[in-house]
mmCIF file as gemmi writes it, N, C-alpha and C atoms, coordinates in Angstrom:
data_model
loop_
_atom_site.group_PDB
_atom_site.id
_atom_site.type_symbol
_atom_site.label_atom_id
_atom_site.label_alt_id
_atom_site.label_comp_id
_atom_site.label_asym_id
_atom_site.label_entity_id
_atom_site.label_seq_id
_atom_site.pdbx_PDB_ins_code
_atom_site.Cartn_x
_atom_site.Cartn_y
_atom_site.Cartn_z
_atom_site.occupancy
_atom_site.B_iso_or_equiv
_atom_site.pdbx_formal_charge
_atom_site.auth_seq_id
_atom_site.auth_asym_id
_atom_site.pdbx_PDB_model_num
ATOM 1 N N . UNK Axp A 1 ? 59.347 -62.375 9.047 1 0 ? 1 A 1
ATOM 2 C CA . UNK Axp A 1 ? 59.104 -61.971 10.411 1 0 ? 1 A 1
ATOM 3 C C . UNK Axp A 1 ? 57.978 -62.792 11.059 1 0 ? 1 A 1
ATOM 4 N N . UNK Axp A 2 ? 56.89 -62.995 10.361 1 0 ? 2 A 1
ATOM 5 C CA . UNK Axp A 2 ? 55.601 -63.187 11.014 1 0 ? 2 A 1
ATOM 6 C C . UNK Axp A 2 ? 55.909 -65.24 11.236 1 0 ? 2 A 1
ATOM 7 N N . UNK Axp A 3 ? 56.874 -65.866 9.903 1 0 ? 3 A 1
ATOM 8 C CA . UNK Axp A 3 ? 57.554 -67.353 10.169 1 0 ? 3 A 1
ATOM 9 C C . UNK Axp A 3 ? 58.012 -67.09 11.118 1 0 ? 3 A 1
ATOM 10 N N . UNK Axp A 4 ? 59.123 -66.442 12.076 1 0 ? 4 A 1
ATOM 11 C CA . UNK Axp A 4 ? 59.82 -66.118 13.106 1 0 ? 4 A 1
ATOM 12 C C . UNK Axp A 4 ? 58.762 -66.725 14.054 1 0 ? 4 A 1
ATOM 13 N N . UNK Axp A 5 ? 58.071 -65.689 14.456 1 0 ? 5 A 1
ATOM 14 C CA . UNK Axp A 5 ? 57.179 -65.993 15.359 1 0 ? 5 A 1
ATOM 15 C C . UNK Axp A 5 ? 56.369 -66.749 15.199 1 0 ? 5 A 1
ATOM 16 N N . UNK Axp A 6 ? 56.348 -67.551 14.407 1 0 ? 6 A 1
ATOM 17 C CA . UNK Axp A 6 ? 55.473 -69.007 14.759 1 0 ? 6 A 1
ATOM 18 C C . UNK Axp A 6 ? 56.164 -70.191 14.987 1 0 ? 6 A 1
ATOM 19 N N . UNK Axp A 7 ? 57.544 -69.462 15.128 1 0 ? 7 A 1
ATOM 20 C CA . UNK Axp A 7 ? 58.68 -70.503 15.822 1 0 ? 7 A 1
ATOM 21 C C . UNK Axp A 7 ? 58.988 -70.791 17.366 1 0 ? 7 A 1
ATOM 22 N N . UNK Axp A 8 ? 58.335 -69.783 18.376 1 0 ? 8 A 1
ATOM 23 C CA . UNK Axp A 8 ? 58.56 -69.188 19.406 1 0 ? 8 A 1
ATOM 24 C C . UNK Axp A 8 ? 56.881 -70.394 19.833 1 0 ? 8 A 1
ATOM 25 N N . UNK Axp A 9 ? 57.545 -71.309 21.12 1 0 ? 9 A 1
ATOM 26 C CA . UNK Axp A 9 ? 56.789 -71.651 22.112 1 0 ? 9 A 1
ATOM 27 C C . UNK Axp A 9 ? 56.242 -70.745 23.207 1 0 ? 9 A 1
ATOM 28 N N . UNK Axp A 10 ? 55.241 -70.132 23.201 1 0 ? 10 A 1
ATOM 29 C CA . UNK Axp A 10 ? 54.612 -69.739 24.345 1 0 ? 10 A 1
ATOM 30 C C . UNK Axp A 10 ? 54.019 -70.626 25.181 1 0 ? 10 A 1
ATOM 31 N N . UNK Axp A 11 ? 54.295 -70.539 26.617 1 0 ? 11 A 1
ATOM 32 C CA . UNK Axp A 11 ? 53.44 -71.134 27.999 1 0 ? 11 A 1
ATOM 33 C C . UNK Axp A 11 ? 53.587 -70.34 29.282 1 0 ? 11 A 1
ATOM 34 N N . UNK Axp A 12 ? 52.582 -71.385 29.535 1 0 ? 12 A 1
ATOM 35 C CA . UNK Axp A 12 ? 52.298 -70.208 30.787 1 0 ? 12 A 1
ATOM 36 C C . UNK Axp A 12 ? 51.181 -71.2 32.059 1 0 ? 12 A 1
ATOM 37 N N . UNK Axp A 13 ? 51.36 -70.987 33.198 1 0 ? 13 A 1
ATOM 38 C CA . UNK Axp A 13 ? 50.404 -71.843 34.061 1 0 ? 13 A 1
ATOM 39 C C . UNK Axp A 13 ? 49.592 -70.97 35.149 1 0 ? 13 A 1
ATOM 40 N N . UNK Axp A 14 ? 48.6 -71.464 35.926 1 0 ? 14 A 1
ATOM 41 C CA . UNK Axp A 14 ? 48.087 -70.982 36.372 1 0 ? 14 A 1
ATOM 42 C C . UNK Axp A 14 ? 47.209 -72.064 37.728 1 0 ? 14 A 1
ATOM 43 N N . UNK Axp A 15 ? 46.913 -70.939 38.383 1 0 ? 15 A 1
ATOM 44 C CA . UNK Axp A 15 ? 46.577 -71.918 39.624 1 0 ? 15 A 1
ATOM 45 C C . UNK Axp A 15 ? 44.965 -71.731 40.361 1 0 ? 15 A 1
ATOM 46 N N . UNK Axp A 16 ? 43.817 -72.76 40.063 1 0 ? 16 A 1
ATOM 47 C CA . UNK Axp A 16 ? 42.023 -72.495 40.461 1 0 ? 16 A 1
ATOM 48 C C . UNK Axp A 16 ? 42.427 -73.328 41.194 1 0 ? 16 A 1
ATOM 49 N N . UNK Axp A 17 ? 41.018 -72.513 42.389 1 0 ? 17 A 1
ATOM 50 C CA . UNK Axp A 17 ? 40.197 -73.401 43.168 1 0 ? 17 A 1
ATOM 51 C C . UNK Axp A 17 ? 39.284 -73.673 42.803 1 0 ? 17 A 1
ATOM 52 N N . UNK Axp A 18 ? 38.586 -74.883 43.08 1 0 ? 18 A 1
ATOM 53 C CA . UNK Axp A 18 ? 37.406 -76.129 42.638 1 0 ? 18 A 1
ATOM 54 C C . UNK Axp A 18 ? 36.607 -75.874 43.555 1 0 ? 18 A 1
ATOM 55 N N . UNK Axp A 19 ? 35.612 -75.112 43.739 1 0 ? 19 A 1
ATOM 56 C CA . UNK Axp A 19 ? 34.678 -75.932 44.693 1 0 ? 19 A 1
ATOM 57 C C . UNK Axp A 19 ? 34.61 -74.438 45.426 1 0 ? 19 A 1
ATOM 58 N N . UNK Axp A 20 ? 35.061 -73.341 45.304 1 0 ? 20 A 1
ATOM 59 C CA . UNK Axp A 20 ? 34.926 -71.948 45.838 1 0 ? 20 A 1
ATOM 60 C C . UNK Axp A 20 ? 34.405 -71.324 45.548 1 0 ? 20 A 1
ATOM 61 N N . UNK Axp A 21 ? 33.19 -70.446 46.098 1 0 ? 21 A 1
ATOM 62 C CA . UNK Axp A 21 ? 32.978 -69.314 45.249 1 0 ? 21 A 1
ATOM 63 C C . UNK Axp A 21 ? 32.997 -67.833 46.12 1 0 ? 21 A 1
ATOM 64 N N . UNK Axp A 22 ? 33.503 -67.435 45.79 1 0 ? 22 A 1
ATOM 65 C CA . UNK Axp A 22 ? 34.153 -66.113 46.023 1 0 ? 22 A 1
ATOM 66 C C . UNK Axp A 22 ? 33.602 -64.801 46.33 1 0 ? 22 A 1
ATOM 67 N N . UNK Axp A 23 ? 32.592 -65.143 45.862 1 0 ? 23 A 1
ATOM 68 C CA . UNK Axp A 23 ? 31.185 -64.192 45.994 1 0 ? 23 A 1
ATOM 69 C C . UNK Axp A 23 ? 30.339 -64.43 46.444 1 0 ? 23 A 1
ATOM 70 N N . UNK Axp A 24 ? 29.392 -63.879 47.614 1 0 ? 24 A 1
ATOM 71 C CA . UNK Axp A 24 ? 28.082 -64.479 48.119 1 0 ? 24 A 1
ATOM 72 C C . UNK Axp A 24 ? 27.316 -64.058 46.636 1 0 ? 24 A 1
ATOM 73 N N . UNK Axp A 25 ? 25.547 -64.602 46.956 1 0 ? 25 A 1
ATOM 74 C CA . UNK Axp A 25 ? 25.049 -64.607 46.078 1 0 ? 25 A 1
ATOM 75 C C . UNK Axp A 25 ? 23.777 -64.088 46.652 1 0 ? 25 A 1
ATOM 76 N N . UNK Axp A 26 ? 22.723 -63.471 46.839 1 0 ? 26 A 1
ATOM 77 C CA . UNK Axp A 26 ? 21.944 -63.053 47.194 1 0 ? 26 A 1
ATOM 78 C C . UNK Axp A 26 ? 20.248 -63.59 46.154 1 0 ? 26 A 1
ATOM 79 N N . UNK Axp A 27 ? 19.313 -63.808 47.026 1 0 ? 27 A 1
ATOM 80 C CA . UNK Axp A 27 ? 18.258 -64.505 46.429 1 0 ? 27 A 1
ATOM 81 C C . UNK Axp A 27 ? 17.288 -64.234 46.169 1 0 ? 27 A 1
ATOM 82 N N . UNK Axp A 28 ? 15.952 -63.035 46.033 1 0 ? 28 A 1
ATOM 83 C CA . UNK Axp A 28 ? 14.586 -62.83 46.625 1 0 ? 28 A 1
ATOM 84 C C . UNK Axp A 28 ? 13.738 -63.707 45.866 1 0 ? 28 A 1
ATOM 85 N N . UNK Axp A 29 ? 13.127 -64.304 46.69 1 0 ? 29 A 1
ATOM 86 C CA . UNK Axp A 29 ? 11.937 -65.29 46.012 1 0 ? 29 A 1
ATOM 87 C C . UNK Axp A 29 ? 11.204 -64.665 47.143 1 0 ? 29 A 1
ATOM 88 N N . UNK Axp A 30 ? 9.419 -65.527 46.668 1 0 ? 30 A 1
ATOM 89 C CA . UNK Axp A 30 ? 8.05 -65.691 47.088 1 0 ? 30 A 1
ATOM 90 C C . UNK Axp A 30 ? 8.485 -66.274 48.468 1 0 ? 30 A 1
ATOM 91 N N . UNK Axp A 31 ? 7.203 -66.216 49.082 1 0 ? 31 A 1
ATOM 92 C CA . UNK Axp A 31 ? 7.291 -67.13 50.322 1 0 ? 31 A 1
ATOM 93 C C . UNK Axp A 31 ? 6.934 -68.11 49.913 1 0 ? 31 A 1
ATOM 94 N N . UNK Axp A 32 ? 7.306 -69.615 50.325 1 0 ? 32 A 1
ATOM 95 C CA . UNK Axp A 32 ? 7.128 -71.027 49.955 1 0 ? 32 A 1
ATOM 96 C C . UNK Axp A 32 ? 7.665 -71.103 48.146 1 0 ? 32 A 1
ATOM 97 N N . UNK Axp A 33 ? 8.512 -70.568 48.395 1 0 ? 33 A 1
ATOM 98 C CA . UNK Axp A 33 ? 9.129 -71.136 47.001 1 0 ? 33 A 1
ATOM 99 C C . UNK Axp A 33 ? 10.563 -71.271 46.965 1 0 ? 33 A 1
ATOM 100 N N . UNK Axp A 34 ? 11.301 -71.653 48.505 1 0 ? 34 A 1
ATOM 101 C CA . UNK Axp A 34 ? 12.769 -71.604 48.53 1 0 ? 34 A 1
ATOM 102 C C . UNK Axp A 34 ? 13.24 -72.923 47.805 1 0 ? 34 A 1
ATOM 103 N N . UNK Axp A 35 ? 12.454 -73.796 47.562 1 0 ? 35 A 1
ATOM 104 C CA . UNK Axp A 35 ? 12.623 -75.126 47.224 1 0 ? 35 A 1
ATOM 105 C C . UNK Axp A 35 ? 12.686 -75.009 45.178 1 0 ? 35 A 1
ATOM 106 N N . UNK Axp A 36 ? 11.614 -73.869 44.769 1 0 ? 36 A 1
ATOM 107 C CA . UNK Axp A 36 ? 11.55 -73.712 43.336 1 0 ? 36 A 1
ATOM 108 C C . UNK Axp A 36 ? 13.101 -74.222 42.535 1 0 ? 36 A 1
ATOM 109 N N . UNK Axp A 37 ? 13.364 -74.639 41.607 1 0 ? 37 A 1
ATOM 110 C CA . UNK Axp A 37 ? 14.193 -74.973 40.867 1 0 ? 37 A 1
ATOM 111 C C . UNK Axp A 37 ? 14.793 -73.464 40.371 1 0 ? 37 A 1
ATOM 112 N N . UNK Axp A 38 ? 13.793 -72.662 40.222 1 0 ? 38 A 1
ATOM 113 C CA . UNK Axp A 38 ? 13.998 -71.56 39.602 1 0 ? 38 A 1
ATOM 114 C C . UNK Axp A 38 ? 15.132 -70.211 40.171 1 0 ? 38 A 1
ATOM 115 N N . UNK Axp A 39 ? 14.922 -70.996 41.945 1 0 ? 39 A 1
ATOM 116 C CA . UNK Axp A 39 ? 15.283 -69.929 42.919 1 0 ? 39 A 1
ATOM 117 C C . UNK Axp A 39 ? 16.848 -71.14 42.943 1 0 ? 39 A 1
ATOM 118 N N . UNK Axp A 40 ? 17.333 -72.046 43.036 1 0 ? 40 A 1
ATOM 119 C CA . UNK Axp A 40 ? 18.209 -72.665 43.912 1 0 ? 40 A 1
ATOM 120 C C . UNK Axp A 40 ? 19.286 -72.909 42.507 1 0 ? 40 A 1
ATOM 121 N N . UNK Axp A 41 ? 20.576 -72.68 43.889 1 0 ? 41 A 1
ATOM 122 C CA . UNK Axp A 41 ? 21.329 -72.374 42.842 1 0 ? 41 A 1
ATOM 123 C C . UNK Axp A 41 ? 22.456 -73.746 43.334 1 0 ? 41 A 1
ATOM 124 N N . UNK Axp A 42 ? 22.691 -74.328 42.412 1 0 ? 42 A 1
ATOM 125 C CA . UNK Axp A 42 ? 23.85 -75.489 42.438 1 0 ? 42 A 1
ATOM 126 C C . UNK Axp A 42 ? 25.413 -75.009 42.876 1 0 ? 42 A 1
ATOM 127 N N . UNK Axp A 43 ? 25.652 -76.229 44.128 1 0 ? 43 A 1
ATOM 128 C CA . UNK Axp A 43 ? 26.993 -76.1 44.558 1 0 ? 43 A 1
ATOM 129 C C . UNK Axp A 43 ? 27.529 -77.4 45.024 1 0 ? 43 A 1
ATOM 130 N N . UNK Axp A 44 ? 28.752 -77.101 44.95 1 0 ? 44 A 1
ATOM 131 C CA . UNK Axp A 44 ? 29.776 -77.851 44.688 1 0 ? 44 A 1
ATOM 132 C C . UNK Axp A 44 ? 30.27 -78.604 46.206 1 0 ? 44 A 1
ATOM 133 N N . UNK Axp A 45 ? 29.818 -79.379 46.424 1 0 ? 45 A 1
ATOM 134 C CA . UNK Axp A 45 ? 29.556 -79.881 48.251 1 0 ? 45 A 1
ATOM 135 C C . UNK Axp A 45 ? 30.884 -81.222 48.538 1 0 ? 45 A 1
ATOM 136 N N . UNK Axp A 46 ? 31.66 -81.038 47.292 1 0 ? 46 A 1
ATOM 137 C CA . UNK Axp A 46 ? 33.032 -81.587 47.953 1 0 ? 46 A 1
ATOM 138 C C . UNK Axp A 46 ? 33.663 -80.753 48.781 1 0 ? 46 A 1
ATOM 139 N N . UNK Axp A 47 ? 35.2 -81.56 48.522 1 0 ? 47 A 1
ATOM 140 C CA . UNK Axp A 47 ? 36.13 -80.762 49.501 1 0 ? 47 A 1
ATOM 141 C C . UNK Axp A 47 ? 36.512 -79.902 48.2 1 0 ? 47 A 1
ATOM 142 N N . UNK Axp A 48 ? 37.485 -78.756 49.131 1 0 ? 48 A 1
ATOM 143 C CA . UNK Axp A 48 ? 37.797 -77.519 47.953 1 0 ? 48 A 1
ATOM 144 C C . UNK Axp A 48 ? 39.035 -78.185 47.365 1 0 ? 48 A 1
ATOM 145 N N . UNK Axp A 49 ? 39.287 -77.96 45.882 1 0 ? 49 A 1
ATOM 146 C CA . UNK Axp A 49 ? 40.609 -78.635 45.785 1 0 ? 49 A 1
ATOM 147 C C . UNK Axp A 49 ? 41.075 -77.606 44.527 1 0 ? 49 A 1
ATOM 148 N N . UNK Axp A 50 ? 42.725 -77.343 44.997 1 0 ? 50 A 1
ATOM 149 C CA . UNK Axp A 50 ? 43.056 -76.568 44.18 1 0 ? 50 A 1
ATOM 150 C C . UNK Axp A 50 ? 43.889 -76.993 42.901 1 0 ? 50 A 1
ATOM 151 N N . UNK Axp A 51 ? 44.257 -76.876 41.757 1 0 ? 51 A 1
ATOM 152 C CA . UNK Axp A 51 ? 44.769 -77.217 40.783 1 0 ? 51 A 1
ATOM 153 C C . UNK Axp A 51 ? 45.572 -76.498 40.283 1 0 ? 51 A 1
ATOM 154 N N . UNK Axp A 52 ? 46.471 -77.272 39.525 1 0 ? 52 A 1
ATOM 155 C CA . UNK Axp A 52 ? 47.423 -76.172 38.81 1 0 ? 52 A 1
ATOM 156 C C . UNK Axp A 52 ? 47.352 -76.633 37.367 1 0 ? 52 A 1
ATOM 157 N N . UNK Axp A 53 ? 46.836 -75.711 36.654 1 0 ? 53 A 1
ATOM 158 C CA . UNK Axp A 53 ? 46.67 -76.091 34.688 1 0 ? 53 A 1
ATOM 159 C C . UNK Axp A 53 ? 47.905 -75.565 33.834 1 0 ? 53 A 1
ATOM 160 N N . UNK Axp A 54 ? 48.798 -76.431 33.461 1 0 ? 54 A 1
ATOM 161 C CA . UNK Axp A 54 ? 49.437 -75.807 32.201 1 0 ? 54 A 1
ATOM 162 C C . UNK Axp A 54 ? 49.609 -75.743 30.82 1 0 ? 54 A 1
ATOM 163 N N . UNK Axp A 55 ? 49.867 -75.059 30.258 1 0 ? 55 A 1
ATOM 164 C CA . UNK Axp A 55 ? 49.634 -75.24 28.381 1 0 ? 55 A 1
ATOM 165 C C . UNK Axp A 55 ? 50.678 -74.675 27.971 1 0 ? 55 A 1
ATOM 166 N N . UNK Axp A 56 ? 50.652 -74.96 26.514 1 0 ? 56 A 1
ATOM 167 C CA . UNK Axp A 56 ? 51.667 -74.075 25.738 1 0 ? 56 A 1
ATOM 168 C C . UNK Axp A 56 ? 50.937 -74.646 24.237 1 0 ? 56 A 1
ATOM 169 N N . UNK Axp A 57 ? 51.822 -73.345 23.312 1 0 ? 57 A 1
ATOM 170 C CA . UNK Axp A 57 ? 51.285 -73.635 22.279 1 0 ? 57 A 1
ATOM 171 C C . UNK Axp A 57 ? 52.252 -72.585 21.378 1 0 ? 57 A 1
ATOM 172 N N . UNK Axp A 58 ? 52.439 -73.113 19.955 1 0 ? 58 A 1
ATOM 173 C CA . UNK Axp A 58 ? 53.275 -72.25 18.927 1 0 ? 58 A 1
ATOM 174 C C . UNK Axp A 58 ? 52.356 -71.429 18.211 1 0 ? 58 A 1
ATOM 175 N N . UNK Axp A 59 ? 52.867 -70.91 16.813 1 0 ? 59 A 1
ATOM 176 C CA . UNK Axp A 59 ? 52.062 -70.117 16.134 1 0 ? 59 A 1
ATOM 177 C C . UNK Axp A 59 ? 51.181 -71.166 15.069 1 0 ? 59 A 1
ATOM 178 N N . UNK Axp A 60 ? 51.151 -72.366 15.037 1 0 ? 60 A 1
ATOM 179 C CA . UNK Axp A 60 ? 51.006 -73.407 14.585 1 0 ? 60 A 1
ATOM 180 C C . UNK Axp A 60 ? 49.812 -74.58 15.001 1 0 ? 60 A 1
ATOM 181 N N . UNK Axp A 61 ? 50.916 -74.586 16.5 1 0 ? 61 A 1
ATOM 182 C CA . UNK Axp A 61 ? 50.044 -75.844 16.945 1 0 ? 61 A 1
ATOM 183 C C . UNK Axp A 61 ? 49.835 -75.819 18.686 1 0 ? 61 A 1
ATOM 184 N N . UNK Axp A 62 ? 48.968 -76.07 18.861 1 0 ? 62 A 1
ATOM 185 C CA . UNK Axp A 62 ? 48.903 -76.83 20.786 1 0 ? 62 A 1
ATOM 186 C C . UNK Axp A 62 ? 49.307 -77.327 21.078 1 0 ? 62 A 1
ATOM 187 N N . UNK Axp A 63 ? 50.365 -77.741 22.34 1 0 ? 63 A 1
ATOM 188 C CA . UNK Axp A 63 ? 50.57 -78.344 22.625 1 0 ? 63 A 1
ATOM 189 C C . UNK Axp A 63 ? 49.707 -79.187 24.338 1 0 ? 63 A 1
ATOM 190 N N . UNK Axp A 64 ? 50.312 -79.795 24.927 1 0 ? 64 A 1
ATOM 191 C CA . UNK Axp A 64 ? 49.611 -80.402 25.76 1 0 ? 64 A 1
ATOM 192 C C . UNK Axp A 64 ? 48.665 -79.434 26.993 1 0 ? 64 A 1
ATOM 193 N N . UNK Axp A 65 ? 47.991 -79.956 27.263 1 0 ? 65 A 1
ATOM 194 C CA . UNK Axp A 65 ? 47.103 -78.984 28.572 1 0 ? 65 A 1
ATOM 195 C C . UNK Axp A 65 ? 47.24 -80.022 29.922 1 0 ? 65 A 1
ATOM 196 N N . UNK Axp A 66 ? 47.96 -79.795 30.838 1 0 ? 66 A 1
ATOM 197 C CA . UNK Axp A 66 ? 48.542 -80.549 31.973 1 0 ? 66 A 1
ATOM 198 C C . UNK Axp A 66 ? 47.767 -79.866 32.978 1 0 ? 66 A 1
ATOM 199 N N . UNK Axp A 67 ? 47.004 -80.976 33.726 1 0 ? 67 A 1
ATOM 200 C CA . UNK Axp A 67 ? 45.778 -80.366 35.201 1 0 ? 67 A 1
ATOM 201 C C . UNK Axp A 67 ? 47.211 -81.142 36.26 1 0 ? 67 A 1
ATOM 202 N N . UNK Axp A 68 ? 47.414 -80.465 37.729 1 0 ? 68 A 1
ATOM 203 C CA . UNK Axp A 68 ? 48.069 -81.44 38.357 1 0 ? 68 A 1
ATOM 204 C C . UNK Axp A 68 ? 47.22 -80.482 39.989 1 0 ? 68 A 1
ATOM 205 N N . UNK Axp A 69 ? 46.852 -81.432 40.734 1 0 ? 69 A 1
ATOM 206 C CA . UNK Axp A 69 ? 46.06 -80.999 41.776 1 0 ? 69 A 1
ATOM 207 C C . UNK Axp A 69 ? 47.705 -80.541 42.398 1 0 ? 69 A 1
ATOM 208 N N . UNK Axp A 70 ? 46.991 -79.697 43.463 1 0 ? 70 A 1
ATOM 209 C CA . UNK Axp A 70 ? 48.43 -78.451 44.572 1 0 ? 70 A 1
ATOM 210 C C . UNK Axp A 70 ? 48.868 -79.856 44.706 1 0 ? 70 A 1
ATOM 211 N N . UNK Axp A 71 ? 50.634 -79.578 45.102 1 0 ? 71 A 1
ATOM 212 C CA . UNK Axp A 71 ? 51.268 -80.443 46.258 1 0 ? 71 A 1
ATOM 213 C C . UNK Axp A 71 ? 51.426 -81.467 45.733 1 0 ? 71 A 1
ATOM 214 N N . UNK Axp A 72 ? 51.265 -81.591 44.053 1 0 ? 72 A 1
ATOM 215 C CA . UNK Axp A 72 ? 51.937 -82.892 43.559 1 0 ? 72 A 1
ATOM 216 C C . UNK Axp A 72 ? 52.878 -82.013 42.571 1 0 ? 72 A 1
ATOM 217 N N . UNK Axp A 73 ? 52.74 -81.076 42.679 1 0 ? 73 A 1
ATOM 218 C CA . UNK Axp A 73 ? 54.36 -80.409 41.56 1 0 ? 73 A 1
ATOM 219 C C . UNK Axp A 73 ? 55.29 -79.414 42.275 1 0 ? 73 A 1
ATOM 220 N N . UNK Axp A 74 ? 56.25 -79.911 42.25 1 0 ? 74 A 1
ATOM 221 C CA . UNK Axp A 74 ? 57.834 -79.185 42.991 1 0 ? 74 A 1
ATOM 222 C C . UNK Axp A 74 ? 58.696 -79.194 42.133 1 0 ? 74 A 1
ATOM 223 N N . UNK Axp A 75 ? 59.869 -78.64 42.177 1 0 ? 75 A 1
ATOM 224 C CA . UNK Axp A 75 ? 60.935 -78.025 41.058 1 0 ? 75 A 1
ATOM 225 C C . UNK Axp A 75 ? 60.351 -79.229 39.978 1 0 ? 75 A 1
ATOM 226 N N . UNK Axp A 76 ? 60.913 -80.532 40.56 1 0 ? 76 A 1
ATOM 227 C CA . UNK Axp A 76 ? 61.477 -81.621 39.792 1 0 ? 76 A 1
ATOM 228 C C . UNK Axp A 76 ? 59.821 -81.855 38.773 1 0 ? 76 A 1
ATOM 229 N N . UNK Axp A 77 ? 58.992 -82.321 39.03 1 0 ? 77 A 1
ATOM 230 C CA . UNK Axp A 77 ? 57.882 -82.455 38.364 1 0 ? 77 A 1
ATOM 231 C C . UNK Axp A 77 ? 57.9 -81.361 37.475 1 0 ? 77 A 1
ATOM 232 N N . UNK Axp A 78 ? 57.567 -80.473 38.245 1 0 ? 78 A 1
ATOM 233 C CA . UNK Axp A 78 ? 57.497 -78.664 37.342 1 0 ? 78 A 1
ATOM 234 C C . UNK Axp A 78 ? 58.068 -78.598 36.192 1 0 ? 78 A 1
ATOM 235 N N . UNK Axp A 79 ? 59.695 -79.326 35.956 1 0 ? 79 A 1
ATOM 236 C CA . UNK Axp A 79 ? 60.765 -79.045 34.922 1 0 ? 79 A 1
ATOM 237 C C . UNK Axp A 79 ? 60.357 -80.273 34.144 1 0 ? 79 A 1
ATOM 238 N N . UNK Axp A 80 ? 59.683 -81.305 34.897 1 0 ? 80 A 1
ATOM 239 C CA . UNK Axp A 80 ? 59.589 -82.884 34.019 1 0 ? 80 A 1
ATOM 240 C C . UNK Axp A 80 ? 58.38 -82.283 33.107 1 0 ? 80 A 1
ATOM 241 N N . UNK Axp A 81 ? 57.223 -81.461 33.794 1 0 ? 81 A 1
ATOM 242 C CA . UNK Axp A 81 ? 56.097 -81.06 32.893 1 0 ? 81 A 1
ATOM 243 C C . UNK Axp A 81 ? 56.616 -79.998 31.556 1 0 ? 81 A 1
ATOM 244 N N . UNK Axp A 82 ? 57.252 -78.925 31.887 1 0 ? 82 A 1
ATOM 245 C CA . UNK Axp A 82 ? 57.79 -78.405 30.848 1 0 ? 82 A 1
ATOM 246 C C . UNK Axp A 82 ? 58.87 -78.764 29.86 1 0 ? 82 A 1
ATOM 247 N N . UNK Axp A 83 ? 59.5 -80.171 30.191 1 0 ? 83 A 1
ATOM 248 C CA . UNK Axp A 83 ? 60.03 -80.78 28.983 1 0 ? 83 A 1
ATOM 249 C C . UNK Axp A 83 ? 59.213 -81.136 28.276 1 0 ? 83 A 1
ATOM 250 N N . UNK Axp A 84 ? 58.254 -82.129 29.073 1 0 ? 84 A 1
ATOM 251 C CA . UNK Axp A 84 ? 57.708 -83.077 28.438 1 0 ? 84 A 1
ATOM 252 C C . UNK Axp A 84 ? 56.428 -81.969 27.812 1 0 ? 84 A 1
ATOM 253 N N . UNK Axp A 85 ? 56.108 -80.884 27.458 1 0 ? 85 A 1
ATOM 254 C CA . UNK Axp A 85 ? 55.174 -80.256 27.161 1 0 ? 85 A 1
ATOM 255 C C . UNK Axp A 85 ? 56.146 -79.277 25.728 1 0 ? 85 A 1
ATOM 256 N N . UNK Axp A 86 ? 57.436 -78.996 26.132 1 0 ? 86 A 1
ATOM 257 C CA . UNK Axp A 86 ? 57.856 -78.276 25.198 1 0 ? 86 A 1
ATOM 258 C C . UNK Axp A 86 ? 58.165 -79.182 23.776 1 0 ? 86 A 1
ATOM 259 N N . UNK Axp A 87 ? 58.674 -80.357 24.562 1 0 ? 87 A 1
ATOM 260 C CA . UNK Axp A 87 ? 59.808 -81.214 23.545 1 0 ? 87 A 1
ATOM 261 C C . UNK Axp A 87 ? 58.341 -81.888 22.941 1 0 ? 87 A 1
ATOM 262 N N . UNK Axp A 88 ? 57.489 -81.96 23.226 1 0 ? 88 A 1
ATOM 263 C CA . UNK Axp A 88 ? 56.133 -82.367 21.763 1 0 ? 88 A 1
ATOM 264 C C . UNK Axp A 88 ? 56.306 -81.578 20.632 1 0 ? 88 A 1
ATOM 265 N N . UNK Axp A 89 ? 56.516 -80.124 20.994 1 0 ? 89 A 1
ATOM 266 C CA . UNK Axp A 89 ? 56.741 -79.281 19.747 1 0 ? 89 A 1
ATOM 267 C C . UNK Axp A 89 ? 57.737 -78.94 18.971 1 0 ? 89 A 1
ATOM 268 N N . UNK Axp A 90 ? 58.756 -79.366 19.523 1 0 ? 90 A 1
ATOM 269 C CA . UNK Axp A 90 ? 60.396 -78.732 19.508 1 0 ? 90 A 1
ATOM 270 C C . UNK Axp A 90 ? 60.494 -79.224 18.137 1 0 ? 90 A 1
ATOM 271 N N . UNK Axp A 91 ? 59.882 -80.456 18.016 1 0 ? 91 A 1
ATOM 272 C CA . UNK Axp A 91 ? 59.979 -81.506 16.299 1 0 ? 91 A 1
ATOM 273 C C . UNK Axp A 91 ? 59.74 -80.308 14.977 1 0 ? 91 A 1
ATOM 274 N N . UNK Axp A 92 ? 58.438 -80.11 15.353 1 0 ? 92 A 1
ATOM 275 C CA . UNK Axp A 92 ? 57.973 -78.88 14.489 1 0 ? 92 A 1
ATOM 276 C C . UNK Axp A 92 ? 58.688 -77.85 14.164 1 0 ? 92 A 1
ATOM 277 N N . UNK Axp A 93 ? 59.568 -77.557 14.705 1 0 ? 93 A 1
ATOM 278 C CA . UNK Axp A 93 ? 60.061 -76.006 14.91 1 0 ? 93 A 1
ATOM 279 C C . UNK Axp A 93 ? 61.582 -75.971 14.092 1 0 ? 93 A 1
ATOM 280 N N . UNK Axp A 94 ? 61.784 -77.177 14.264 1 0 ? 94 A 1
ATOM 281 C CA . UNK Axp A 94 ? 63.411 -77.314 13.478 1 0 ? 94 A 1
ATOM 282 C C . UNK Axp A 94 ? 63.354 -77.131 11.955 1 0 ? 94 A 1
């Protein structure tokens, strides 16, 4: 049973934004210390860009981790990424 299932490809994708944050953040410092290192908090001063990450992986092994920024994957890419992500493992599995 437990060989079974380490025969079975799992994947799955998912879709971040870069450069967002979602939450304000609130600050109290001293007076004359807005500049402190201690108080300032690092951000991300590009443009926002969203991504789409995919993976898969057996009971075995990983397979590939695919980043593709929005608006470069449609059916055709989409199905080219999940061949080309499944059929790395497919070897293994026979």
């Amino acid at each position: 049973m437990v060989e079974d299932w380490k025969k079975v490809i799992w994947f799955d994708e998912t879709s971040m934004w870069i450069g967002i944050n979602s939450r304000y953040q609130w600050v109290m410092r001293p007076p004359r210390e807005s500049l402190n290192s201690k108080y300032v908090k690092r951000t991300f001063k590009s443009a926002h860009v969203k991504i789409i990450v995919w993976a898969c992986f057996t009971g075995e092994r990983l397979g590939p981790l695919i980043v593709c920024n929005e608006g470069e994957v449609g059916a055709d890419e989409y199905e080219e990424i999940i061949y080309d992500g499944l059929f790395s493992l497919t070897d293994d599995l026979l």
